[in-house]
N, CA, C and O atoms as a GROMACS GRO file, in nm:
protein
  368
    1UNK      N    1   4.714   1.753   1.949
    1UNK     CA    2   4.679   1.615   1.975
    1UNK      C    3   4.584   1.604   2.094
    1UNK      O    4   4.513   1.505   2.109
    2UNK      N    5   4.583   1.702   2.174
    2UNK     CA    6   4.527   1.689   2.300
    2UNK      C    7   4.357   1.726   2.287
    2UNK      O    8   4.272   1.680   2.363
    3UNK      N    9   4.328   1.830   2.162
    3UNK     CA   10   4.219   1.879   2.091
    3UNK      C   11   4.171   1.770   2.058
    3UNK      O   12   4.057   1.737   2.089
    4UNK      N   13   4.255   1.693   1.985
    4UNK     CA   14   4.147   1.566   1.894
    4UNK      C   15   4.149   1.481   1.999
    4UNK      O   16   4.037   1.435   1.977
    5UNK      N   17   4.192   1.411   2.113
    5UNK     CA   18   4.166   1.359   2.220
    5UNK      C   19   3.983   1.369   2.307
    5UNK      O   20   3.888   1.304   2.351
    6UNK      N   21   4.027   1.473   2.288
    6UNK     CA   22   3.934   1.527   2.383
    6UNK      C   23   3.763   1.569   2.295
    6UNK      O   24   3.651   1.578   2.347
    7UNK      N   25   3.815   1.594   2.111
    7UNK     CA   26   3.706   1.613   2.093
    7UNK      C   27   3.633   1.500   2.021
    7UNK      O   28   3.512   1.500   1.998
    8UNK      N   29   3.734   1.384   1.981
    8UNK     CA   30   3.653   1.264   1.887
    8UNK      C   31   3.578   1.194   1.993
    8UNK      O   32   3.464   1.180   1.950
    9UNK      N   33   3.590   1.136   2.127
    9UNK     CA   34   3.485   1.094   2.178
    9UNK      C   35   3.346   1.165   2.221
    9UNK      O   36   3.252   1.117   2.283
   10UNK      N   37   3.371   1.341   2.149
   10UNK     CA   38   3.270   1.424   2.155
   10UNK      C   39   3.177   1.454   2.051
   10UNK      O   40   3.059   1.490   2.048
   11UNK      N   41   3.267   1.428   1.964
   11UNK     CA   42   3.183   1.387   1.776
   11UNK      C   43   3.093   1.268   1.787
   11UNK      O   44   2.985   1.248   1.732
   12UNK      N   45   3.172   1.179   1.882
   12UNK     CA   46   3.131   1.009   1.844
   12UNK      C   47   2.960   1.025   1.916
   12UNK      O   48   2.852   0.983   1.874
   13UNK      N   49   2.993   1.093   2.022
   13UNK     CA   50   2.868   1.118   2.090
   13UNK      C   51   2.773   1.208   2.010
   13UNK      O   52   2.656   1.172   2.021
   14UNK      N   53   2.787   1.290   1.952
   14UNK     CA   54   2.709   1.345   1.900
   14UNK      C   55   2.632   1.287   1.783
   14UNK      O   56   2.510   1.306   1.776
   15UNK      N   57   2.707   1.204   1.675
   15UNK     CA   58   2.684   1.132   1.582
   15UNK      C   59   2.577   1.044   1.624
   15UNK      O   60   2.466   1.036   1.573
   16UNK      N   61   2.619   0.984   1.718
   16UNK     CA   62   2.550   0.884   1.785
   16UNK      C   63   2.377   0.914   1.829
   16UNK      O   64   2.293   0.824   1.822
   17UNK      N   65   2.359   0.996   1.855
   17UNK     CA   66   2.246   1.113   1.932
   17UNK      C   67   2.234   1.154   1.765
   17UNK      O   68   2.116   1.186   1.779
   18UNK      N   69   2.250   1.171   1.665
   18UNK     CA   70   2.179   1.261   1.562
   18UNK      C   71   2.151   1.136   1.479
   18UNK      O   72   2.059   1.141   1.397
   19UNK      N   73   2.223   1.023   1.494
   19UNK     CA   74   2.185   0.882   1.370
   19UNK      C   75   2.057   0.863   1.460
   19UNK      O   76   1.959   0.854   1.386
   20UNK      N   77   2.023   0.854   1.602
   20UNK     CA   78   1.930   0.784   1.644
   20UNK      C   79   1.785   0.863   1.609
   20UNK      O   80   1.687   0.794   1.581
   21UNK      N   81   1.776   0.989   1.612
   21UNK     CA   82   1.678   1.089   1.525
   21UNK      C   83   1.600   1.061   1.378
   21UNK      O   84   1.484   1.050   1.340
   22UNK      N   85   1.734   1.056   1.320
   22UNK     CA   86   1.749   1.029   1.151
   22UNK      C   87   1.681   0.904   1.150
   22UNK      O   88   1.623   0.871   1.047
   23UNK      N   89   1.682   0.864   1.204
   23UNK     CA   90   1.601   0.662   1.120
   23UNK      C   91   1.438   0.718   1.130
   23UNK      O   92   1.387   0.788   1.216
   24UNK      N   93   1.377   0.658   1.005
   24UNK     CA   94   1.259   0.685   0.965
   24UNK      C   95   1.164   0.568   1.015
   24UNK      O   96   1.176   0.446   1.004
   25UNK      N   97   1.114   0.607   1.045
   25UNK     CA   98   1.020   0.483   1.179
   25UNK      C   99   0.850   0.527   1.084
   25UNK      O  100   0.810   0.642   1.071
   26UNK      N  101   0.794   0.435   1.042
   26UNK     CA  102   0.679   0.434   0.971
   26UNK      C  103   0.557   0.297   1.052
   26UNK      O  104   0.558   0.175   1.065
   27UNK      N  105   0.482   0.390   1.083
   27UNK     CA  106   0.391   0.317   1.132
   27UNK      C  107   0.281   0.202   1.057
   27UNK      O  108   0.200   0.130   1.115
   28UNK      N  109   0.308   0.214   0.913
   28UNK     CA  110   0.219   0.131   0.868
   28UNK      C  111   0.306  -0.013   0.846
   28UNK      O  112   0.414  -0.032   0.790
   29UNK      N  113   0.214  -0.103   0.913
   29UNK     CA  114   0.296  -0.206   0.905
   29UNK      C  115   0.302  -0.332   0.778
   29UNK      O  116   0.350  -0.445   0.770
   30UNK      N  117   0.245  -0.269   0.712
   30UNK     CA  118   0.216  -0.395   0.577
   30UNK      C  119   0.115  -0.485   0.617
   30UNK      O  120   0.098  -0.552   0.718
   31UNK      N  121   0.018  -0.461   0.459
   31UNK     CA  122  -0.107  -0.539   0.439
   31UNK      C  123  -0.042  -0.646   0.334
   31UNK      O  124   0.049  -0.616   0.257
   32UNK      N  125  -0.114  -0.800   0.345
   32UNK     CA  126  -0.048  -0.927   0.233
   32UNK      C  127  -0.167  -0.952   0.184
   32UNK      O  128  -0.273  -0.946   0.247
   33UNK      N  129  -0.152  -0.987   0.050
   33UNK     CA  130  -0.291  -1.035  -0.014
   33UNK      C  131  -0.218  -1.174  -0.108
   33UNK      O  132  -0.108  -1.150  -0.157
   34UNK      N  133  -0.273  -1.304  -0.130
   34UNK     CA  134  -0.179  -1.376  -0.185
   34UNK      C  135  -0.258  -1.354  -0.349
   34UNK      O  136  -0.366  -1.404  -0.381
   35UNK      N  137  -0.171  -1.270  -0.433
   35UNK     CA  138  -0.129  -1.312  -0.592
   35UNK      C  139  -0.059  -1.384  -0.636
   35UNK      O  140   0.063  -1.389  -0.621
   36UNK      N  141  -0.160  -1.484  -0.726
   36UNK     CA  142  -0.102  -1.578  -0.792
   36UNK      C  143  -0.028  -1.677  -0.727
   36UNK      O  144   0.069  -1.725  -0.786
   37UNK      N  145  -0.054  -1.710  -0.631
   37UNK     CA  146  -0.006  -1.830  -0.525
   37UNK      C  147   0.106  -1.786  -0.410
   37UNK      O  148   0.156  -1.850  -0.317
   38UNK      N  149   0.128  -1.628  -0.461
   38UNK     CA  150   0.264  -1.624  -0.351
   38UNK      C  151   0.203  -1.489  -0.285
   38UNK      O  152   0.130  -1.408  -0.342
   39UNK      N  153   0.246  -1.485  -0.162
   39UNK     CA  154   0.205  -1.324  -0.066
   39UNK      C  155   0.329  -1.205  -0.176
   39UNK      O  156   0.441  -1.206  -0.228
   40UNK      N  157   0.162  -1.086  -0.153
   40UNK     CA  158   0.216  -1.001  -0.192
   40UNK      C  159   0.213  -0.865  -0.128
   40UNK      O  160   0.099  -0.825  -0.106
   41UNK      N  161   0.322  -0.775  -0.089
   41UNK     CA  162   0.269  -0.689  -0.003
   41UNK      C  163   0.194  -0.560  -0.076
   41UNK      O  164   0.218  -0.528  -0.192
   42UNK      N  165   0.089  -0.483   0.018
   42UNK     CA  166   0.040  -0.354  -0.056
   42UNK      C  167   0.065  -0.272  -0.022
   42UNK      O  168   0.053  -0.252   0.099
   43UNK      N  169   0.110  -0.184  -0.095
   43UNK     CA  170   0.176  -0.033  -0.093
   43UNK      C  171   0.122   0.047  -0.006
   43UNK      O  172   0.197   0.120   0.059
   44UNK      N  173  -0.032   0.052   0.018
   44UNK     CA  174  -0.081   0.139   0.118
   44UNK      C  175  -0.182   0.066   0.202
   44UNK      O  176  -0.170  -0.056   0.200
   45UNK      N  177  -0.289   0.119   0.284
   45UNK     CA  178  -0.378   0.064   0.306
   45UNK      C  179  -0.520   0.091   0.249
   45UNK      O  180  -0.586   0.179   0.303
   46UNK      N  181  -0.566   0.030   0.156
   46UNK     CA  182  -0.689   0.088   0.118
   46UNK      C  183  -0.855   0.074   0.199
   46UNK      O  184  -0.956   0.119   0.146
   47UNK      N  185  -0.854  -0.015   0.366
   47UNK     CA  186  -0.915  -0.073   0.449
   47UNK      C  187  -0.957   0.018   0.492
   47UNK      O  188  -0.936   0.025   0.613
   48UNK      N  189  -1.035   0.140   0.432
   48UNK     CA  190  -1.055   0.247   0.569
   48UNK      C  191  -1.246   0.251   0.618
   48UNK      O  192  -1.258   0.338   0.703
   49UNK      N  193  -1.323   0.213   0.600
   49UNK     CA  194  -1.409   0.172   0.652
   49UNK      C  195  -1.436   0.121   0.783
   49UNK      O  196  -1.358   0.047   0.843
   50UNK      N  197  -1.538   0.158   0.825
   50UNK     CA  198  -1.584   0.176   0.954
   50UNK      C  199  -1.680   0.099   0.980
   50UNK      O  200  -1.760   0.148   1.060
   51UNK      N  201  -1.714  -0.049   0.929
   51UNK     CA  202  -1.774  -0.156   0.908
   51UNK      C  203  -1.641  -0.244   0.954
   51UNK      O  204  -1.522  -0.215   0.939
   52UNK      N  205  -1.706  -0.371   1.021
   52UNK     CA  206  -1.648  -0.482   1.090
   52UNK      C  207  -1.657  -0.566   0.960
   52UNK      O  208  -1.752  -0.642   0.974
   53UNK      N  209  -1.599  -0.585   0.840
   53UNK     CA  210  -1.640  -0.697   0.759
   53UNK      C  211  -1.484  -0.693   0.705
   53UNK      O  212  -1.410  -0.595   0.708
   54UNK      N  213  -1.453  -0.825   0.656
   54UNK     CA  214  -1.330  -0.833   0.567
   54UNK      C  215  -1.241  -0.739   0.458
   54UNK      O  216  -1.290  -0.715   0.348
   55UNK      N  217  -1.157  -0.707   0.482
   55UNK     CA  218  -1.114  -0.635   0.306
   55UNK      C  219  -1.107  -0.719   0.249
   55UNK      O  220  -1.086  -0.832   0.294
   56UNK      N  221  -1.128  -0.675   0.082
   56UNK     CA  222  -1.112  -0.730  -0.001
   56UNK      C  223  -1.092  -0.636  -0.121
   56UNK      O  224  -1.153  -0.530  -0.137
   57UNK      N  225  -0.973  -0.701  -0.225
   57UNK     CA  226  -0.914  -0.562  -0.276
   57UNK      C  227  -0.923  -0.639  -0.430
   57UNK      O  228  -0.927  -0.762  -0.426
   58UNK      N  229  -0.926  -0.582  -0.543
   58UNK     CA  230  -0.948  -0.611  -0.695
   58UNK      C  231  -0.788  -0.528  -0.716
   58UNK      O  232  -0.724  -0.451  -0.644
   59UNK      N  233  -0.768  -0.579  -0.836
   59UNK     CA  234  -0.596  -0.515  -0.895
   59UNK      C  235  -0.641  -0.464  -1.028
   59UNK      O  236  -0.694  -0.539  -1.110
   60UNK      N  237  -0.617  -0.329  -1.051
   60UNK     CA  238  -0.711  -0.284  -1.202
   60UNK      C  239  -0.660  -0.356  -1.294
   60UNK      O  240  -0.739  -0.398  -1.378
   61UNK      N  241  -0.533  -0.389  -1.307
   61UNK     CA  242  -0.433  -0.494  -1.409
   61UNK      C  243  -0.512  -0.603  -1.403
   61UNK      O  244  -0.457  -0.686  -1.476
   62UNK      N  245  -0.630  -0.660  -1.349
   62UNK     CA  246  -0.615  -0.809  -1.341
   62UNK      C  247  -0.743  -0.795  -1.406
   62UNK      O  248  -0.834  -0.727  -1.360
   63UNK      N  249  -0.750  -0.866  -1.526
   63UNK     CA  250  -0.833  -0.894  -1.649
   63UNK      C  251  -0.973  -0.978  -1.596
   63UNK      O  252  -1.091  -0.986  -1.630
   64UNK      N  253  -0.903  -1.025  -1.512
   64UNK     CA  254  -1.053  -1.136  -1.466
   64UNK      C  255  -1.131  -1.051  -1.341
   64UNK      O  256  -1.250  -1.070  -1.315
   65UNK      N  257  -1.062  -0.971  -1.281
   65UNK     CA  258  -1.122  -0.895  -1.166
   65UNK      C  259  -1.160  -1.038  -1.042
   65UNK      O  260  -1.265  -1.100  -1.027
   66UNK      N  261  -1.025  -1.052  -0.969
   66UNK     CA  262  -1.076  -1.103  -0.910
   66UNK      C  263  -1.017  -1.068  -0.806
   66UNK      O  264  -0.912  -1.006  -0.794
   67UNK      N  265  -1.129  -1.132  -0.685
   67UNK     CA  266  -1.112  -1.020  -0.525
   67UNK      C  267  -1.023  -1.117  -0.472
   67UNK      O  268  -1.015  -1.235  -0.507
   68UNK      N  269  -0.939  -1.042  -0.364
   68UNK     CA  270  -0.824  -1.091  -0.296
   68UNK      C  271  -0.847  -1.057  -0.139
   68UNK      O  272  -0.828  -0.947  -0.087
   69UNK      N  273  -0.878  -1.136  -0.096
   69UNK     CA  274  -0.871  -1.154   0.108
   69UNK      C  275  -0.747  -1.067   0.115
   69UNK      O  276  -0.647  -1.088   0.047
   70UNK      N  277  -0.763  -0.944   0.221
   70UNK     CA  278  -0.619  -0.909   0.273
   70UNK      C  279  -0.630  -0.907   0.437
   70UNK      O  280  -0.709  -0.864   0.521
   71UNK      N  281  -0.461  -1.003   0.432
   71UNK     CA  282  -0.444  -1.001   0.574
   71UNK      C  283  -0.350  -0.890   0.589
   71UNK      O  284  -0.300  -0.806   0.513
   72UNK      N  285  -0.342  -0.926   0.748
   72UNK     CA  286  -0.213  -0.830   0.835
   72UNK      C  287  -0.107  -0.906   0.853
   72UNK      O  288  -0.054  -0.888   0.963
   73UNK      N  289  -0.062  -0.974   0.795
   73UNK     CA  290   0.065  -1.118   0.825
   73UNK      C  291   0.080  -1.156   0.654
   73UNK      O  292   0.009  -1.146   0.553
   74UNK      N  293   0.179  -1.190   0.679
   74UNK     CA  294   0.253  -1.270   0.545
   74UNK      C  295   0.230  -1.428   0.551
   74UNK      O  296   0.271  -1.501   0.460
   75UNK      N  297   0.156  -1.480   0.673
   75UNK     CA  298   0.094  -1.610   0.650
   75UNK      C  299  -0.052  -1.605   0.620
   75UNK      O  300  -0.111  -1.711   0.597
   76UNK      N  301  -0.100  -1.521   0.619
   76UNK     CA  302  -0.235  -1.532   0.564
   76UNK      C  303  -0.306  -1.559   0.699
   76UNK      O  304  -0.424  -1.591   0.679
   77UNK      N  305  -0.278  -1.556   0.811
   77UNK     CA  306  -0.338  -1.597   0.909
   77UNK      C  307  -0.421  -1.468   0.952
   77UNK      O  308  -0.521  -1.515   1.006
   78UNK      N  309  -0.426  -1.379   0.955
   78UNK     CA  310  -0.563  -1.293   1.063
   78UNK      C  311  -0.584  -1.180   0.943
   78UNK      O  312  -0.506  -1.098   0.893
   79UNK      N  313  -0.726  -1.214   0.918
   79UNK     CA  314  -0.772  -1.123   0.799
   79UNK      C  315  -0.812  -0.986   0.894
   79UNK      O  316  -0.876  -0.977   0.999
   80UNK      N  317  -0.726  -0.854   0.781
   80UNK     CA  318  -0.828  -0.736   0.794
   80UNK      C  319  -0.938  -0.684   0.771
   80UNK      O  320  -1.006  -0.666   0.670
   81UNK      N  321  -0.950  -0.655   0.899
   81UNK     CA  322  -1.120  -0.584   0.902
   81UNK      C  323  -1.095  -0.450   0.841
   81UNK      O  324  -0.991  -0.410   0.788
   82UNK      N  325  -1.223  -0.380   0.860
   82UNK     CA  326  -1.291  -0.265   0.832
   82UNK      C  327  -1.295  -0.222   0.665
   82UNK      O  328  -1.260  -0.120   0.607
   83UNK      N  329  -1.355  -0.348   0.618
   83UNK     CA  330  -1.338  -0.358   0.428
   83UNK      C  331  -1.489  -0.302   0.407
   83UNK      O  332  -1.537  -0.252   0.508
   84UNK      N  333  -1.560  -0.303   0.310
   84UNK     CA  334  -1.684  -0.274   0.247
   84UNK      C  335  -1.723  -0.386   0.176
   84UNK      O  336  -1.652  -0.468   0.119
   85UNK      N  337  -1.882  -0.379   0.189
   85UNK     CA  338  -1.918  -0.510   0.072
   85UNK      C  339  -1.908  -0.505  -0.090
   85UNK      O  340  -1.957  -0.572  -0.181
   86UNK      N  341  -1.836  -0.413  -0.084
   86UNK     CA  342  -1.741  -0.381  -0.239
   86UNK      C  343  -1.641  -0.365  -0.229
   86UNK      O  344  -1.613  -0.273  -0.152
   87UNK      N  345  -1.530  -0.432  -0.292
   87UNK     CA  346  -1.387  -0.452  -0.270
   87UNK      C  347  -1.321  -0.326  -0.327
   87UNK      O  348  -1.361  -0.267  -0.428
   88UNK      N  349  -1.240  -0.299  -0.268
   88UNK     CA  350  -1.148  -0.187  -0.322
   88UNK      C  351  -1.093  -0.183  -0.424
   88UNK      O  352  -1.012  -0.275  -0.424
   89UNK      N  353  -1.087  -0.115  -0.536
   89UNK     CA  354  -0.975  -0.134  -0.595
   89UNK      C  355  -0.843  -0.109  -0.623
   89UNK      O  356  -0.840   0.010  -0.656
   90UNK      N  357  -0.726  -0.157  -0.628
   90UNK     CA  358  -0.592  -0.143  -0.638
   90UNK      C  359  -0.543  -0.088  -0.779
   90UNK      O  360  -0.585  -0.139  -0.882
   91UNK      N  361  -0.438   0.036  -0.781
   91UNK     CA  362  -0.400   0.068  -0.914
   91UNK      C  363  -0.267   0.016  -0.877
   91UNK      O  364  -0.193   0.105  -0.834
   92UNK      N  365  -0.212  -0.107  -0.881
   92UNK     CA  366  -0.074  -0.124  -0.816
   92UNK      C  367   0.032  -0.166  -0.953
   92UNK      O  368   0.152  -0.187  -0.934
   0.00000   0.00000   0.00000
């Protein structure tokens, strides 16, 4: 009894110290483009250009081909830069 005393607040600590490691911390923070009236998020970033101009991204699914403003927010408020004057296209 004196073993498990002495060693569960030594597990607890350890657990504690190996969960805080384990969490997967991802730096990309989500691009929103609004489809079809509602925000939608994109899987990656396809913005990699080295030009100051808007992204703008096409969805190969979308029959009409039409370009979509992408922001950095889920309100649509601050558009991403570094797009091309040809929109990307999305295989999403």
């Amino acid at each position: 009894m004196k073993k498990f005393k002495l060693l569960l607040p030594i597990m607890v600590f350890v657990m504690a110290i190996s969960m805080a490691f384990a969490s997967k911390t991802s730096t990309y923070s989500g691009l929103w483009v609004e489809r079809n009236g509602v925000p939608y998020q994109l899987k990656s970033d396809p913005c990699t250009s080295t030009e100051n101009t808007q992204c703008r991204v096409v969805f190969a699914d979308d029959p009409n081909a039409v370009e979509h403003q992408v922001y950095t927010d889920q309100d649509f408020n601050v558009p991403k830069l570094n797009g091309s004057l040809i929109p990307y296209i999305i295989m999403e």
